[in-house]
C-alpha positions as a Python dict, from the first residue, in 0.01 Angstrom:
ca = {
    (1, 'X'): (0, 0, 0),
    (2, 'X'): (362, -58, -92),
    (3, 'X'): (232, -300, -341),
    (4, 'X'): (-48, -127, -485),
    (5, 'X'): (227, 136, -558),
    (6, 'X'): (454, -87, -729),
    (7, 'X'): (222, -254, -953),
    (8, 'X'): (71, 105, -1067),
    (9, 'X'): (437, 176, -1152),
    (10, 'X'): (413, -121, -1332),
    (11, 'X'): (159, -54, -1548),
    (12, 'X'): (299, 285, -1657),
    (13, 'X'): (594, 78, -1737),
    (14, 'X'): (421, -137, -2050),
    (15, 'X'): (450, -103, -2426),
    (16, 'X'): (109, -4, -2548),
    (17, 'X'): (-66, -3, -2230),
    (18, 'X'): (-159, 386, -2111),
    (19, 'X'): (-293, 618, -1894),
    (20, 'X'): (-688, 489, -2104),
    (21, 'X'): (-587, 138, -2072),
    (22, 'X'): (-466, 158, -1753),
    (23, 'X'): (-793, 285, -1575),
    (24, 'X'): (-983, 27, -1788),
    (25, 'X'): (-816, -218, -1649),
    (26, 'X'): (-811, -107, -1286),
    (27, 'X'): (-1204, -35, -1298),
    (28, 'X'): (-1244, -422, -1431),
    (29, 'X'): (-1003, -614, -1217),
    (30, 'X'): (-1072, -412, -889),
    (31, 'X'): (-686, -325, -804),
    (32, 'X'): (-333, -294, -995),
    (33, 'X'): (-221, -622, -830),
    (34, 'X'): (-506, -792, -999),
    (35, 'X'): (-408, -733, -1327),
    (36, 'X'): (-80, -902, -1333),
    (37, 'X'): (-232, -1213, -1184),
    (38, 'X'): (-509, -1204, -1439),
    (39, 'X'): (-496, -1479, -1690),
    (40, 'X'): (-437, -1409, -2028),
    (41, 'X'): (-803, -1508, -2191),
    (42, 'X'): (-929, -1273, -1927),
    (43, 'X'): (-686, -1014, -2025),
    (44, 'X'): (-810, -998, -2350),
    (45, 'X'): (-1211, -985, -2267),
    (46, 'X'): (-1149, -629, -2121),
    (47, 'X'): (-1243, -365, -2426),
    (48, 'X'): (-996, -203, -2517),
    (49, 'X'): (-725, -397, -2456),
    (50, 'X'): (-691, -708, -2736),
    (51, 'X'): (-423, -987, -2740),
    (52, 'X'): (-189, -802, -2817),
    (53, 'X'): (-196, -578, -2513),
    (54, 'X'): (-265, -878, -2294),
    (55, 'X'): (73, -1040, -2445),
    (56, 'X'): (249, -754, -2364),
    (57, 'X'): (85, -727, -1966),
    (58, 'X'): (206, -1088, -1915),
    (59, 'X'): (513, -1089, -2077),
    (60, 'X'): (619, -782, -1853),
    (61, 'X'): (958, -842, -1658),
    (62, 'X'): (1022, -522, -1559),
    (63, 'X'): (927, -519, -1144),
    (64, 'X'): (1308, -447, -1073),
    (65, 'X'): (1265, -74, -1271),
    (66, 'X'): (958, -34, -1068),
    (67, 'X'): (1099, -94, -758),
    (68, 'X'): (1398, 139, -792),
    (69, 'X'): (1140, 415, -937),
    (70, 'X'): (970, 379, -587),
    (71, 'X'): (1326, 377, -420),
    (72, 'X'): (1410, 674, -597),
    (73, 'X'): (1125, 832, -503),
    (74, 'X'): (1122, 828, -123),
    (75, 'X'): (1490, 876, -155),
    (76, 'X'): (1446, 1254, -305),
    (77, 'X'): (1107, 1284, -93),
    (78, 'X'): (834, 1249, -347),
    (79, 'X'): (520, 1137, -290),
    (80, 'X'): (385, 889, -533),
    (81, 'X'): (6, 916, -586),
    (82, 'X'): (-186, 639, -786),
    (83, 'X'): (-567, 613, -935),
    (84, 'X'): (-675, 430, -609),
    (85, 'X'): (-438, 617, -321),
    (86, 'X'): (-639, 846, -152),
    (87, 'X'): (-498, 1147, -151),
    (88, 'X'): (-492, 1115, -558),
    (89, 'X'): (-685, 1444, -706),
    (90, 'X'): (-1053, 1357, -730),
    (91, 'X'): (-1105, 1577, -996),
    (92, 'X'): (-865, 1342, -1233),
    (93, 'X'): (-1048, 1012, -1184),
    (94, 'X'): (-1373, 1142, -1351),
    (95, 'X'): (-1140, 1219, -1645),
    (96, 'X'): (-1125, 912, -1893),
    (97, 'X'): (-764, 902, -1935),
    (98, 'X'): (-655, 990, -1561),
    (99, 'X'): (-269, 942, -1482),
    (100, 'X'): (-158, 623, -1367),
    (101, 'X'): (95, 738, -1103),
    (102, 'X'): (137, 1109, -983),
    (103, 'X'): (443, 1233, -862),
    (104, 'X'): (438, 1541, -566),
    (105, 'X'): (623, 1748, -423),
    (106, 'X'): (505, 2014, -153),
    (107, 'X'): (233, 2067, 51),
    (108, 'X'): (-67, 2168, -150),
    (109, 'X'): (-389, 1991, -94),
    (110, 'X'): (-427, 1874, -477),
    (111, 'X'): (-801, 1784, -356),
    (112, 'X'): (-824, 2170, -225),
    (113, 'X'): (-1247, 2298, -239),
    (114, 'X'): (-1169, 2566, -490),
    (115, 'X'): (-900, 2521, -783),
    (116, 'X'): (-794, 2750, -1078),
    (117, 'X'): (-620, 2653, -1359),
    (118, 'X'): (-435, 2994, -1517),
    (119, 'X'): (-281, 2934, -1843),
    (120, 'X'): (-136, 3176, -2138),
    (121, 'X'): (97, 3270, -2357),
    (122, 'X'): (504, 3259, -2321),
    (123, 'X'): (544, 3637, -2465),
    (124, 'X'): (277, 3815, -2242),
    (125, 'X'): (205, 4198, -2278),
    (126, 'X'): (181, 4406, -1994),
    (127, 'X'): (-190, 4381, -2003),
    (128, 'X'): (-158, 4046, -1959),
    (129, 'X'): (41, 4072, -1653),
    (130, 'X'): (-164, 4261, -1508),
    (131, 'X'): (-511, 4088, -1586),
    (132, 'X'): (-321, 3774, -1418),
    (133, 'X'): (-221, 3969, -1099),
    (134, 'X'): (-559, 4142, -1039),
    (135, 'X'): (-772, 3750, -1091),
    (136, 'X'): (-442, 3641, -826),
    (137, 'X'): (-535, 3935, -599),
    (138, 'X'): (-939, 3857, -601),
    (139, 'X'): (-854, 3484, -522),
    (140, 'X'): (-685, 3558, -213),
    (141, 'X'): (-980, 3628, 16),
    (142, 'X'): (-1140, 3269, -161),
    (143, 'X'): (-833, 3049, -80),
    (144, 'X'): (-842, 2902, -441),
    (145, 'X'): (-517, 2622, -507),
    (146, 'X'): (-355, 2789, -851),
    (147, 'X'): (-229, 2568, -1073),
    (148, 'X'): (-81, 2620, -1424),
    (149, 'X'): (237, 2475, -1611),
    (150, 'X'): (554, 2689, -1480),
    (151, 'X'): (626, 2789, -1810),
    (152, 'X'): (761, 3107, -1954),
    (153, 'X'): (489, 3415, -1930),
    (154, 'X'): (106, 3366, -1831),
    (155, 'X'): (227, 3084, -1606),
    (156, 'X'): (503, 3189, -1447),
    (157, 'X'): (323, 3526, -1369),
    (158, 'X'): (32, 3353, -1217),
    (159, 'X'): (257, 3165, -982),
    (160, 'X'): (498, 3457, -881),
    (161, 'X'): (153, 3628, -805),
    (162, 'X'): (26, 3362, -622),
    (163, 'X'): (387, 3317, -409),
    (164, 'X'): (359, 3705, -331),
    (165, 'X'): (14, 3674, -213),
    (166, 'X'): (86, 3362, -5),
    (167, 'X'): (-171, 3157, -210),
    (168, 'X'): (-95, 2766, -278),
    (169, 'X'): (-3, 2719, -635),
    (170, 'X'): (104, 2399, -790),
    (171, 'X'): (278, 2357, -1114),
    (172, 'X'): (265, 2079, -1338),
    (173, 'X'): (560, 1934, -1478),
    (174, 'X'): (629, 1746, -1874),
    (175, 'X'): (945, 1601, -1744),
    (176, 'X'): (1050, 1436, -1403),
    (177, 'X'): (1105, 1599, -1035),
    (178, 'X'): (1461, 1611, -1052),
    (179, 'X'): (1497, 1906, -1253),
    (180, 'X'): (1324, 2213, -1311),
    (181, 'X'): (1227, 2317, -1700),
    (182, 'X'): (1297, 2620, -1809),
    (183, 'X'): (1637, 2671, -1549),
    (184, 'X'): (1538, 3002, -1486),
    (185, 'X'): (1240, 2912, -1282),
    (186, 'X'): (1464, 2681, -1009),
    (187, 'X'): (1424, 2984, -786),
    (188, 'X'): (1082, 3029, -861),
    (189, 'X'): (984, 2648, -803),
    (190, 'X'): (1197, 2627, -461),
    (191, 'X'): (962, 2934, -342),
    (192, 'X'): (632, 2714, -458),
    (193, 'X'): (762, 2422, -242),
    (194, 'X'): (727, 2617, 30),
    (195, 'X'): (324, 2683, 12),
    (196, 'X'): (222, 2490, -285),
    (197, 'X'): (398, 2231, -474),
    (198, 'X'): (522, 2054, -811),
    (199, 'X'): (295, 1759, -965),
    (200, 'X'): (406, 1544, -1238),
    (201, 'X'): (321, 1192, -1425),
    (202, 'X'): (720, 1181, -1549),
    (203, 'X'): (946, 915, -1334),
    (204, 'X'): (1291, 1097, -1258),
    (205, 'X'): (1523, 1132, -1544),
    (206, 'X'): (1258, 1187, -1805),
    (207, 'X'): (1348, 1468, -1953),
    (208, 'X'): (1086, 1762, -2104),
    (209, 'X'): (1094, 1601, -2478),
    (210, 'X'): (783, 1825, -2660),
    (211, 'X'): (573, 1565, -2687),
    (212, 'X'): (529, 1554, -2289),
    (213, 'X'): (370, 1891, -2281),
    (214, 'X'): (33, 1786, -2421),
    (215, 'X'): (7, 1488, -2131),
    (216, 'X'): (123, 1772, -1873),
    (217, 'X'): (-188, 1986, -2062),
    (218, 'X'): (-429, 1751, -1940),
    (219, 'X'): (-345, 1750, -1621),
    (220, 'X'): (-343, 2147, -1587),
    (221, 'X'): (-693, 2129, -1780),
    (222, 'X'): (-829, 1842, -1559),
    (223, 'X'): (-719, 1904, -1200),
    (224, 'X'): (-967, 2260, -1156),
    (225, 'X'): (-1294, 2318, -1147),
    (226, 'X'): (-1167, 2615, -1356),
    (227, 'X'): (-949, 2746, -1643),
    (228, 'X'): (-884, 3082, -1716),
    (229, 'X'): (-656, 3147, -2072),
    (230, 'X'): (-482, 3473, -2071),
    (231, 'X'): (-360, 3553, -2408),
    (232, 'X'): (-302, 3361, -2659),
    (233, 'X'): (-301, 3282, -3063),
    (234, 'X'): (-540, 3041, -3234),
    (235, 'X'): (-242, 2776, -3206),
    (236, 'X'): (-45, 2659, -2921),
    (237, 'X'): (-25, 2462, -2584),
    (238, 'X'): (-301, 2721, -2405),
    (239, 'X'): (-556, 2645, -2661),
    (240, 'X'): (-500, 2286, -2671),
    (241, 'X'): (-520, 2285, -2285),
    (242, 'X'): (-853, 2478, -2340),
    (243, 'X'): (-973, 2251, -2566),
    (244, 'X'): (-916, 1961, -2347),
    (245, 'X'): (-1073, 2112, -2048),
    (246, 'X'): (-1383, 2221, -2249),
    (247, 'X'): (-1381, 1841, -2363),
    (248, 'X'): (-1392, 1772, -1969),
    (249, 'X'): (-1687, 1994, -1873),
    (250, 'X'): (-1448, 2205, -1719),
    (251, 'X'): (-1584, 2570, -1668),
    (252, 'X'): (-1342, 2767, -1936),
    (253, 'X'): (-1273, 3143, -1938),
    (254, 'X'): (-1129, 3370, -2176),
    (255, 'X'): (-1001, 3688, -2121),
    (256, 'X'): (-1081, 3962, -2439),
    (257, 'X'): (-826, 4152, -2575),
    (258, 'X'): (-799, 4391, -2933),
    (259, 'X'): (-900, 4198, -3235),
    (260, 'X'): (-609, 4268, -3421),
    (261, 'X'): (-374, 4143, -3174),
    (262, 'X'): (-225, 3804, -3195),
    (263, 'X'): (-166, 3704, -2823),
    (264, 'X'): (-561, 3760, -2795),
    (265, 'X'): (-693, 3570, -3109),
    (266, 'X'): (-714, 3248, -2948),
    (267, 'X'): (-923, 3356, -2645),
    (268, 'X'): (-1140, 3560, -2854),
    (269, 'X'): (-1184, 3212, -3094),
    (270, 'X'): (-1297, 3069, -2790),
    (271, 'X'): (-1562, 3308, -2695),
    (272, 'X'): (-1640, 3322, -3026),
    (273, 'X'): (-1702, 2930, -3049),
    (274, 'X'): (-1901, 2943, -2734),
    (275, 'X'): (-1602, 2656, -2587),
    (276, 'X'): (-1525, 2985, -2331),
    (277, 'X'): (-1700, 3229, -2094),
    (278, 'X'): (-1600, 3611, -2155),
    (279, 'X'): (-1432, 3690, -1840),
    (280, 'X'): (-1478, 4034, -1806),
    (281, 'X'): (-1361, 4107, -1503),
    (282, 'X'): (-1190, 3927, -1187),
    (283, 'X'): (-1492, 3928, -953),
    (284, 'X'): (-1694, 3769, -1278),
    (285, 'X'): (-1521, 3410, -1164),
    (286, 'X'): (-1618, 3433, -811),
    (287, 'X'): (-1970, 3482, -952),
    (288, 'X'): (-2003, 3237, -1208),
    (289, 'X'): (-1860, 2994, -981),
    (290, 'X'): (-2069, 3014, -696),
    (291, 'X'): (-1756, 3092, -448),
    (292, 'X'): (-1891, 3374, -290),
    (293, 'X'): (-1775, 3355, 110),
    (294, 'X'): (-1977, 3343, 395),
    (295, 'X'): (-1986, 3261, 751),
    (296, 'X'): (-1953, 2880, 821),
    (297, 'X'): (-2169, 2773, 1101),
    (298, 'X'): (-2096, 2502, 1326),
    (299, 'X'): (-2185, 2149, 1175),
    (300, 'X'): (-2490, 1989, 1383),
    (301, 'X'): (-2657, 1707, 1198),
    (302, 'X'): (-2571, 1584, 864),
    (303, 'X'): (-2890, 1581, 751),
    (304, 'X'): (-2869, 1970, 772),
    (305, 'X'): (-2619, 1995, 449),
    (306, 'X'): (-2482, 2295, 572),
    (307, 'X'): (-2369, 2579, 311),
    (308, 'X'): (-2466, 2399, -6),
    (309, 'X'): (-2480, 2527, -329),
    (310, 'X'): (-2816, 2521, -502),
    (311, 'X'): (-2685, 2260, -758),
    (312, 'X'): (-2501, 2062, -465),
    (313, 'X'): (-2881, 2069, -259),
    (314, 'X'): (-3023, 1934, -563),
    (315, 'X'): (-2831, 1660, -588),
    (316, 'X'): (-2852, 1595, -215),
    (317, 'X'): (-3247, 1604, -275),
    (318, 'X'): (-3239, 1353, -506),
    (319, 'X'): (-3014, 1141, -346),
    (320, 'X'): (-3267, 1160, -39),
    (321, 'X'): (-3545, 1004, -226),
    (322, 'X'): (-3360, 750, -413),
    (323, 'X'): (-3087, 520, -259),
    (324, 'X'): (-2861, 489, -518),
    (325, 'X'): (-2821, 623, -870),
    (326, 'X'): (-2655, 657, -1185),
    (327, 'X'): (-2503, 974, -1350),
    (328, 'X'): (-2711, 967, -1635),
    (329, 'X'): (-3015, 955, -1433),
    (330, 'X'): (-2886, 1230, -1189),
    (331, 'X'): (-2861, 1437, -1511),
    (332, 'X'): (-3217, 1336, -1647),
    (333, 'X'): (-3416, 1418, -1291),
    (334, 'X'): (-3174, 1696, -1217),
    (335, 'X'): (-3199, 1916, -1531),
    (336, 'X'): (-2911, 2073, -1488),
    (337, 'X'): (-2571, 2069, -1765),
    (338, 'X'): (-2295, 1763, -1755),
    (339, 'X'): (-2055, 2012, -1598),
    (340, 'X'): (-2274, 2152, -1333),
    (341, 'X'): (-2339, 1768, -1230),
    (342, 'X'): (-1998, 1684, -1251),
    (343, 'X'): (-1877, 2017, -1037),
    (344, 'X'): (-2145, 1917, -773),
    (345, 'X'): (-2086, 1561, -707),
    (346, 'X'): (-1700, 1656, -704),
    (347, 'X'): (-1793, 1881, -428),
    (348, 'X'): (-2007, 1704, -221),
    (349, 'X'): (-1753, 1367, -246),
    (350, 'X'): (-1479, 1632, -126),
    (351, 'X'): (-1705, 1723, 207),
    (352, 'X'): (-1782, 1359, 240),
    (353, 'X'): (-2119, 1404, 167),
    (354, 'X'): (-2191, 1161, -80),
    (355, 'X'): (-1981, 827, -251),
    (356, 'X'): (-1889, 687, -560),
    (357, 'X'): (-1986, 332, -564),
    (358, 'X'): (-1860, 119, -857),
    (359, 'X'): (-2056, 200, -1194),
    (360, 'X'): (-2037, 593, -1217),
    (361, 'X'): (-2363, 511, -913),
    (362, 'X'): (-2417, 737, -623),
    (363, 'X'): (-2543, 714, -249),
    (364, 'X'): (-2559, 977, 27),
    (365, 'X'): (-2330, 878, 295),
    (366, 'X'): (-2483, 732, 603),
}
């Protein structure tokens, strides 16, 4: 493990080689390790990556830097999560351009059953506020994980909520774990550590440069199952983490608000370009996301599948009559949308129902 950790840190350490390359790579060669052994003709073969990528993998001399990064790390008590580690969110490896290397802080499961992405504007009205508090206060009886980006506003308000209703909430991070952007949230993040944590794909010392905050976007957009925006104009990080989670099949949800008013233009473009569901109310989430509690009952047999959804049964039925098989055919004999498929499998991998085998192929676990 201390080696697969390294040579992820690696990776994130070469010229032209990212967070797309990166998972190309790993998917081909089997490991991290792999890569750096590979020769460069083989290199080369993987699409996507060229000779002049493969030049830059072998000519890499930088193993001191990643070792000190790791140091560092343990040193100040962060927890370094790569694409293979497994305690790496699940939700970010069916992304295509899935961080590297993760770096936590806290105590947050980041592969939690139910997880809500709130995101807004900076200069929130008081109906924003208190749209964000009352979803907050209809999330508590779900357990939901909030996550959004500790900024100024929407974000910050959806984590204070979250702290006062001892609910997890995570924020992601553009810079690295050794400071806290803006300052005036310090206070605010210590609380967070506490029930909830701080997630980031910045190595300490990076500091929160602007063009950070559309990487950090991704991560806010890809992490949930869910993303509610709360306020915002037609321009601005909230839309282009909407935009991006839409792009995943993420479920996205809007919030209405006058037409004349700035801070709600960009939700209502959403609705309006059917990339967002009109969230008309708190309990609509809970609805529209299947969440709705029940009793657990004692697990007997696994062939039972207790409390299933009927999208995860479906899948499960399938699964039953066919060994293995591929996404697109799960979509085909299924029927049901890309996301739906996507939110199902997520959820039966999470209760170790069913694994990913190499391939994007499927099996029920024996």
């Amino acid at each position: 493990m201390s080696n697969d950790i390294l040579y992820h840190i690696a990776l994130t350490l070469i010229p032209n080689i990212g967070a797309v390359q990166s998972k190309l790579l790993i998917d081909y060669f089997g490991n991290a390790e792999n890569i750096f052994k590979a020769k460069l003709k083989e290199l080369s073969a993987v699409e996507g990556i060229g000779e002049i990528r493969a030049n830059q993998i072998k000519k890499f001399n930088q193993f001191a830097l990643a070792e000190e990064t790791k140091k560092l790390a343990a040193k100040q008590q962060i927890q370094i999560l790569y694409l293979t580690h497994q305690d790496y969110p699940k939700r970010l490896l069916h992304c295509y351009d899935a961080p590297t290397v993760l770096y936590y802080k806290g105590n947050a499961n980041l592969n939690a059953e139910k997880i809500v992405s709130i995101i807004g504007t900076r200069t929130n009205t008081d109906y924003g506020k208190q749209i964000t508090e009352d979803i907050i206060e209809e999330l508590v009886q779900h357990q939901v994980l909030v996550v959004s980006g500790l900024a100024f506003g929407i974000d910050a308000l959806a984590h204070k909520a979250a702290v006062k209703n001892n609910l997890p909430t995570v924020g992601v991070l553009a810079h690295g774990l050794d400071t806290i952007y803006p300052a005036q949230h310090k206070s605010l993040a210590k609380e967070m550590l506490q029930n909830g944590g701080l997630l980031t794909e910045f190595r300490t010392n990076t500091t929160p440069d602007k063009f950070n905050f559309p990487q950090r976007n991704r991560i806010v957009a890809g992490i949930a199952d869910a993303i509610i925006v709360i306020e915002t104009a037609t321009k601005g990080g909230s839309m282009i983490t909407a935009e991006i989670a839409y792009n995943y099949n993420r479920d996205v949800f809007a919030v209405p608000g006058k037409i004349y008013d700035n801070k709600s233009s960009g939700c209502l473009s959403l609705i309006q370009q059917n990339k967002a569901v009109l969230l008309a109310k708190p309990t609509q989430l809970i609805e529209e996301m299947q969440w709705v509690t029940h009793k657990k009952q004692p697990k007997k047999q696994r062939e039972l599948f207790i409390d299933l959804t009927p999208n995860e049964q479906k899948i499960v039925d399938i699964l039953k009559s066919i060994d293995t098989i591929g996404i697109d055919e799960l979509y085909l004999k299924s029927e049901l949308s890309s996301s739906n498929v996507a939110g199902a499998i997520l959820n039966l991998e999470l209760q170790n129902i069913i694994i990913a085998l190499p391939g994007k192929l499927y099996k029920l676990r024996d």
